[in-house]
C-alpha positions as CSV (number, residue, x, y, z in Angstrom):
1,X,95.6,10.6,-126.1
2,X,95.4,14.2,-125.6
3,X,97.2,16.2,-121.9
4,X,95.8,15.4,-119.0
5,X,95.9,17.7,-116.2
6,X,94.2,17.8,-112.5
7,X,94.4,20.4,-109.8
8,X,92.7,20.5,-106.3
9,X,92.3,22.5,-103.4
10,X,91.9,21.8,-99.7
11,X,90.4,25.5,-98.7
12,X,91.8,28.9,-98.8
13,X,92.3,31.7,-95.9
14,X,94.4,33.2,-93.4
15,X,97.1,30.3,-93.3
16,X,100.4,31.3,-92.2
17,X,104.0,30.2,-92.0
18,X,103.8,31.0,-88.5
19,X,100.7,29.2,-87.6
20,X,101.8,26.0,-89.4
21,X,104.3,22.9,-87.4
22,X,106.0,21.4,-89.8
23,X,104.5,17.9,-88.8
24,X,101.0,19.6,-89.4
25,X,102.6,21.2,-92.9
26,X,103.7,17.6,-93.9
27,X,100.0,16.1,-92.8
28,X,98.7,18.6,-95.4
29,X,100.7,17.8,-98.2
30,X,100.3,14.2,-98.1
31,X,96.8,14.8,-98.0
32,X,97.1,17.0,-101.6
33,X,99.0,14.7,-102.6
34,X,97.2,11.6,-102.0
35,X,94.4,13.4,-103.8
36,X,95.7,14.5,-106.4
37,X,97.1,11.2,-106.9
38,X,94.1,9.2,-107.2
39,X,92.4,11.7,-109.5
40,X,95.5,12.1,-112.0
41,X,95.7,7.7,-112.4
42,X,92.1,7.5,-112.8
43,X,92.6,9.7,-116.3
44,X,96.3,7.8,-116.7
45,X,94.5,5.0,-116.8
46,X,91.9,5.9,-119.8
47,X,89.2,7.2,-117.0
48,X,87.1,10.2,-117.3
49,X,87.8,13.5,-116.1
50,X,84.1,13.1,-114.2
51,X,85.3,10.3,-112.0
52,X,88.6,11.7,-111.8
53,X,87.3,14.7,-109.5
54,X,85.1,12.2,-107.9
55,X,88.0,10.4,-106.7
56,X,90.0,13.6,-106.0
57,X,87.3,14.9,-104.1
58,X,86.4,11.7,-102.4
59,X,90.1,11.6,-101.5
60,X,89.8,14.9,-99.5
61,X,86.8,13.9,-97.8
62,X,88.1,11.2,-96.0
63,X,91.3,13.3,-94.9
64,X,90.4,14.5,-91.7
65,X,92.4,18.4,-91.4
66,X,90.3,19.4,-94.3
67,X,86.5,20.8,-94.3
68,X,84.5,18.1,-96.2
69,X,83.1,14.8,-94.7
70,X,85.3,13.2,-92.0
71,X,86.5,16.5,-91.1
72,X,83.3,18.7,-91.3
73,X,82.6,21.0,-88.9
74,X,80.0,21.2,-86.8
75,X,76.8,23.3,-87.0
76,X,74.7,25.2,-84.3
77,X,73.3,21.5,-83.2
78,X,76.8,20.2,-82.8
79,X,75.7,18.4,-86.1
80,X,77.4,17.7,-89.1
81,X,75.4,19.5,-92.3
82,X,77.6,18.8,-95.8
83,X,77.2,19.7,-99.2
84,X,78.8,19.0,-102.5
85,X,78.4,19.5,-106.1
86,X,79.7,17.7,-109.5
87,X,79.7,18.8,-113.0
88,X,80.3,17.6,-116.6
89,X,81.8,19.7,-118.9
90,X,81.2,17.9,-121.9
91,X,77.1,18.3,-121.6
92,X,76.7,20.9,-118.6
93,X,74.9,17.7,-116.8
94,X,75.3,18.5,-112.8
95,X,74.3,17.3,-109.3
96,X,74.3,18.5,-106.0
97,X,73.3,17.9,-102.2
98,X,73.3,20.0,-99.3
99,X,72.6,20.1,-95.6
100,X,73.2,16.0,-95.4
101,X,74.4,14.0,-92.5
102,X,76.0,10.8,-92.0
103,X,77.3,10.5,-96.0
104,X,80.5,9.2,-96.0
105,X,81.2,11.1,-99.1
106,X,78.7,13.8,-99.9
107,X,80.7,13.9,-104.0
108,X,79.8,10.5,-104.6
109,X,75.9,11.3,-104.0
110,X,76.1,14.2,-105.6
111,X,77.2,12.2,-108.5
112,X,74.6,9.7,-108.1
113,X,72.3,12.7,-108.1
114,X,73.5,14.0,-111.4
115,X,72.9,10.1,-112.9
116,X,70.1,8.7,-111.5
117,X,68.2,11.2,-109.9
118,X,67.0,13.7,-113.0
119,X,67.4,16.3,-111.1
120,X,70.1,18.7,-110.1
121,X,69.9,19.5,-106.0
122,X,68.6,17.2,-103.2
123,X,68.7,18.4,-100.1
124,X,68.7,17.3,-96.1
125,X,66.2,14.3,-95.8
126,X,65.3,13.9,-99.0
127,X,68.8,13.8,-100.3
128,X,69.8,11.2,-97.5
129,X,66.8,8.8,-98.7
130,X,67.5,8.9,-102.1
131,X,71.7,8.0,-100.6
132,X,70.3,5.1,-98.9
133,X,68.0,3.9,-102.3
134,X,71.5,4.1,-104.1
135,X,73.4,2.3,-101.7
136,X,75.8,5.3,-100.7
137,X,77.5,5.1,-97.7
138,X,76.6,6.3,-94.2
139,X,78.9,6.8,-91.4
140,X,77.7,7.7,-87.9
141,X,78.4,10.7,-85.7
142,X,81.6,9.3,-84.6
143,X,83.2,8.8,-87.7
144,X,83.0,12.7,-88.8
145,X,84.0,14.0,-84.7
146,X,87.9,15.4,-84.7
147,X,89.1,17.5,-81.4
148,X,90.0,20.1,-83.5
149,X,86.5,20.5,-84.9
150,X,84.7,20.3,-81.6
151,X,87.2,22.9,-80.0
152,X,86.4,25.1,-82.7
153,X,82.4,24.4,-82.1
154,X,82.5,25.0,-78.1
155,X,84.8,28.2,-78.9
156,X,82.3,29.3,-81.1
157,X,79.1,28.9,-79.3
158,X,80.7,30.9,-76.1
159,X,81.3,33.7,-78.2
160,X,77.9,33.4,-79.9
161,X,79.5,33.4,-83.7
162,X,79.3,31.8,-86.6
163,X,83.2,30.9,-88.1
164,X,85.0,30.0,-91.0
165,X,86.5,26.5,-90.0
166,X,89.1,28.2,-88.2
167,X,89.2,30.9,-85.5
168,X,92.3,32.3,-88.0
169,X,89.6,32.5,-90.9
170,X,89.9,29.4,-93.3
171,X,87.5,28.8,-95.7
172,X,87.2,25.5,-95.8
173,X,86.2,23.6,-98.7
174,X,87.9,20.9,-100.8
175,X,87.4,20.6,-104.8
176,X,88.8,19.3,-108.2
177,X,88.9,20.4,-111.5
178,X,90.4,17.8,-114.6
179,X,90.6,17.8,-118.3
180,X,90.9,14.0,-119.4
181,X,92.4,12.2,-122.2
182,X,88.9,13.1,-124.4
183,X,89.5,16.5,-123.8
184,X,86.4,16.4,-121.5
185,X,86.2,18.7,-118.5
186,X,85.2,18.1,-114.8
187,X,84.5,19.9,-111.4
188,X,83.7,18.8,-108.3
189,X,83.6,20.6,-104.5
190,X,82.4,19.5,-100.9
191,X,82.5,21.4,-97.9
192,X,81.4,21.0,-94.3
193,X,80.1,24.8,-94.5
194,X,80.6,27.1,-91.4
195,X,81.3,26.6,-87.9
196,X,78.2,27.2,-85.3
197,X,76.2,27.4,-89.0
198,X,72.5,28.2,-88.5
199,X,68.9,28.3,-89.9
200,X,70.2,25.3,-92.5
201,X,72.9,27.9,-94.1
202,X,74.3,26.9,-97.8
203,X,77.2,28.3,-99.6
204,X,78.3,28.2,-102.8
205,X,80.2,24.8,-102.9
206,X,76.7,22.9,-103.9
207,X,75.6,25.7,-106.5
208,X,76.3,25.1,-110.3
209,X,77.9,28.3,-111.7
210,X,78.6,29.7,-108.2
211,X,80.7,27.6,-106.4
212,X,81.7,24.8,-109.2
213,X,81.0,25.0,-112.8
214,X,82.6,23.0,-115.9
215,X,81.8,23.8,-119.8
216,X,83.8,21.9,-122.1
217,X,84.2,25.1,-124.2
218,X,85.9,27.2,-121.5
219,X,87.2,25.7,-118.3
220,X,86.4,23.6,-115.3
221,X,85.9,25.5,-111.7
222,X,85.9,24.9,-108.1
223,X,85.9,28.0,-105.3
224,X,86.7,27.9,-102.0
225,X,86.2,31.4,-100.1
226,X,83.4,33.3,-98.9
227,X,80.5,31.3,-99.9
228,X,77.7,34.6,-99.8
229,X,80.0,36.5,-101.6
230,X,80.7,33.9,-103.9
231,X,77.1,33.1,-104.6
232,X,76.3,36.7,-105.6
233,X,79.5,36.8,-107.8
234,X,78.3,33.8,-109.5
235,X,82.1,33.2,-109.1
236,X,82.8,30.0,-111.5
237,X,80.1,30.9,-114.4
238,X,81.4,34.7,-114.3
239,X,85.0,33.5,-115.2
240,X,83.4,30.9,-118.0
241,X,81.6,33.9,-119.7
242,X,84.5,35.9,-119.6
243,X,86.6,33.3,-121.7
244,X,83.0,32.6,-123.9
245,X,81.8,36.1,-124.2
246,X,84.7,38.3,-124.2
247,X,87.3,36.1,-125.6
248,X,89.8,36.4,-122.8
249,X,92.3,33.4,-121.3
250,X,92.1,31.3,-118.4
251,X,94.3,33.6,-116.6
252,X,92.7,37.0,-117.2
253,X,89.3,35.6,-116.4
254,X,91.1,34.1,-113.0
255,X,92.5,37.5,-112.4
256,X,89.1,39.6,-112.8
257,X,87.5,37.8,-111.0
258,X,89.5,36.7,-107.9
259,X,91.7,39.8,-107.4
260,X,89.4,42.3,-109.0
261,X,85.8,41.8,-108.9
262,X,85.7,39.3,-105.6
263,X,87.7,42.2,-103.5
264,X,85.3,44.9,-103.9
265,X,83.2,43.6,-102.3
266,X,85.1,42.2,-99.8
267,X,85.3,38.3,-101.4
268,X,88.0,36.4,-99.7
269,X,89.4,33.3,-101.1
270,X,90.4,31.2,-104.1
271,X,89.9,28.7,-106.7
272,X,91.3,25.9,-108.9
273,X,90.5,25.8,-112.7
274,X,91.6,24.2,-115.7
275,X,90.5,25.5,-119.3
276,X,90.0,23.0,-122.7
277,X,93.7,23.2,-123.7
278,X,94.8,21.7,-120.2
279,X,96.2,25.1,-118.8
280,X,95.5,25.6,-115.0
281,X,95.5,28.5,-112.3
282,X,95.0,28.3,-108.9
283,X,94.1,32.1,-107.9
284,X,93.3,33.3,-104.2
285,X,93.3,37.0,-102.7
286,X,94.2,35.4,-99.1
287,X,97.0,34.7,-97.2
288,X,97.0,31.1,-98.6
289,X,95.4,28.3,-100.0
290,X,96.2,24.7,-99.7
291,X,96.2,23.4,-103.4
292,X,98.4,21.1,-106.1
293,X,98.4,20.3,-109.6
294,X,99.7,17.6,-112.6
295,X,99.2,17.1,-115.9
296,X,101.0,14.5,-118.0
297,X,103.3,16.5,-119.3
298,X,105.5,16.4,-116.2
299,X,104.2,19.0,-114.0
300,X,103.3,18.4,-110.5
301,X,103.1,21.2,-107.3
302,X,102.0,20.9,-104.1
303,X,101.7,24.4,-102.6
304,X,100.0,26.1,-99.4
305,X,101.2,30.0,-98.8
306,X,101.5,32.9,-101.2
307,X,104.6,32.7,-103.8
């Protein structure tokens, strides 16, 4: 069997030592952890590198500190609108869903979407009805409600904004990226979106190439950050073509990218990716980004601030 290796993210941003308890620190890094955990045996156990970012992914959803299903924020309605994407390296299939409510795990429909559906982005209603045809589950409003987010809403609406996650600027958004055993590559990010969002507002998380992208000939990508921004980059597929077109590694693409391309015009955040020979980076141009990584050849981090 050829290496293995996983990495995930839980959001990037302004996240500081000094803002952080060490309880809270602790809560974080189980929840990487436990993640990355459950992606890495899926693949250790002859699994794909498809259902191991499912399971990553699905991991962080239900992990209520981070942006993506249980702990989504809420909207302008005091809603909960979530989106997700998934991608197969080894035949550029994808799915996505955005603005849903009540999906326990927006991933796992977006998966179903890539399967079943034939097509490659369901949104709102539509998306939720197809959900309920394939036997995905629903939660209600009281499942996805945390005081933290709901603080965060009522702050928001008094000061008529629109935040990310956190009044200290976190963009939050949770995603994978694998290379399995077949030497088959995998991405997958969800993300409850903005605080106080409006007007059905989507970022990057749910768009193939912009927020998550995976080609079995380059890499395997999954952005957290400033989802505009990110969407007009074309974040994940720029960093693909660099390594396709102009021949460059993982790491150079990563660096163009994320500390060259994404800060002039003012593109804060990060990403996870792993390329076809099982290398990985985890770049961001904020103050931090909660993130880990393993690969079966004895590696395993679980990080949060800058180096």
């Amino acid at each position: 069997m050829n290496k293995i290796s996983i990495a995930v993210h839980g959001g990037a941003g302004t996240i500081l030592r000094s803002n952080m308890t060490d309880s809270l620190q602790k809560e974080y890094e189980m929840g990487l952890t436990e993640a990355i955990s459950k992606g890495y045996n899926v693949m250790a156990g002859g699994g794909s590198s498809l259902d191991a970012v499912a399971a990553a992914v699905a991991s962080l959803e239900g992990f209520p500190l981070f942006n993506a299903g249980r702990g989504a924020v809420f909207n302008n309605e005091g809603k909960h609108e979530m989106d997700a994407a998934i991608m197969n390296g080894s035949n550029l299939e994808a799915g996505a869903v955005c603005g849903v409510s009540h999906i326990k795990n927006p991933v796992l429909l977006a998966k179903e979407v890539m399967l079943h559906s034939g097509h490659v982005l369901l949104s709102g209603a539509g998306a939720e009805k197809f959900a309920k045809l394939k036997g995905i589950a629903f939660e209600e409003d009281a499942y996805f409600y945390t005081e933290q987010r709901y603080r965060q809403w009522q702050d928001a609406l008094k000061e008529g904004v629109v935040q990310l996650d956190h009044t200290d600027k976190k963009y939050g958004t949770v995603g994978a990226v694998a290379l399995d055993g077949h030497g088959n590559l995998a991405a997958a990010t969800s993300t409850g979106g903005l605080t106080n969002k409006k007007f059905g507002r989507v970022g990057d998380s749910p768009i193939p190439g912009a927020g998550t992208y995976a080609n079995n000939n380059t890499c395997a990508i999954s952005c957290t950050g400033f989802g505009e921004l990110f969407i007009r980059s074309v974040v994940a597929y720029d960093i693909s073509c660099l390594m396709e077109y102009k021949g460059l590694s993982l790491h150079e693409a990563c660096n163009i990218v994320v500390h060259q391309k994404l800060i002039k015009i003012g593109g804060e955040g990060g990403l996870v990716a792993i390329d076809k020979l099982g290398n990985i980076e985890m770049p961001f141009n904020s103050e931090g980004m909660y993130r880990a990584c393993k690969n079966s050849n004895g590696l395993m981090e679980v990080k949060i601030y800058r180096e």
